[in-house]
C-alpha positions, 0 to 999 in steps of 0.5 A, a space after each residue: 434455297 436460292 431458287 426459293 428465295 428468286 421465286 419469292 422474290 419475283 412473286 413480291 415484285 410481281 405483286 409490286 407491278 400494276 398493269 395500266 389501267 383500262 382505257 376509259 369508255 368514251 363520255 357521251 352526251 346529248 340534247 334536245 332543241 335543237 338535237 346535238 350530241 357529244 363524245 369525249 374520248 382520249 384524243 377528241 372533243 366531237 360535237 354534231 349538230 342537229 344537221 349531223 356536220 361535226 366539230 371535232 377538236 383534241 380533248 383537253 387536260 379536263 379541270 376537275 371540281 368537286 361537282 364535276 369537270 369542264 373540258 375548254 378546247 378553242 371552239 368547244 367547252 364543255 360543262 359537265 355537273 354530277 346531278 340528275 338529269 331528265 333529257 326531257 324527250 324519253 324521261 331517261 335519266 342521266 347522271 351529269 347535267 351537261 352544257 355546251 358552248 360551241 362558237 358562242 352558243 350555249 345548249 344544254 342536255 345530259 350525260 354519262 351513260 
C-alpha cells in the first residue's frame, strides 16, 4: 500500500511540474529604401543598415500594448504594431507593421515571420 500511495503521489506531483517553456524564436524585421533588417532575440537588439554595418544593443524588457510591443534600447527603438503588412518590394505579406528609430532616423517596414 505504501509503494502505491509514492507512485501516486509522484505521479500527481509530477504532473504538478511544467517544464520551461521553449526559448522563443528570434523576431525578425526588414524594409525597403533604404535596405535594413532587424533581429530581436533573448539578449540583443541587432539593426544592419543597407551597408551591412551593425548596431547591436541588449534587448530590453518590452512594453506591451493591446496593438503590440515597443523595445526603447539607448541608440534603437523599436515599434511594432499587430497589423498587415506589404513589404512592398516582393507583395509578401507580414503580420506586424514595424518602425525603427535608430539614432534619430526613423524607417519603417515589416515583421514576424
Amino acid at each position: 500500500m505504501k509503494r502505491v500511495s509514492a507512485l501516486l503521489l509522484a505521479g500527481l506531483l509530477a504532473g504538478c511540474i511544467t517544464p520551461p517553456p521553449a526559448p522563443p524564436a528570434p523576431y525578425s524585421a526588414r524594409g525597403s529604401q533604404p535596405n535594413w533588417s532587424l533581429i530581436i532575440d533573448n539578449q540583443h537588439v541587432t539593426y544592419i543598415r543597407a551597408d551591412q554595418s551593425v548596431l547591436r544593443e541588449p534587448t530590453p524588457q518590452p512594453v506591451i500594448t493591446a496593438a503590440g510591443s515597443t523595445y526603447q534600447s539607448p541608440r534603437i527603438r523599436v515599434t511594432i504594431t499587430h497589423a498587415q503588412c506589404r513589404d512592398g518590394v516582393s507583395d509578401r505579406v507580414y503580420p506586424d507593421r514595424v518602425r525603427v528609430d535608430v539614432d534619430g532616423r526613423a524607417f519603417n517596414g515589416c515583421g514576424g515571420l
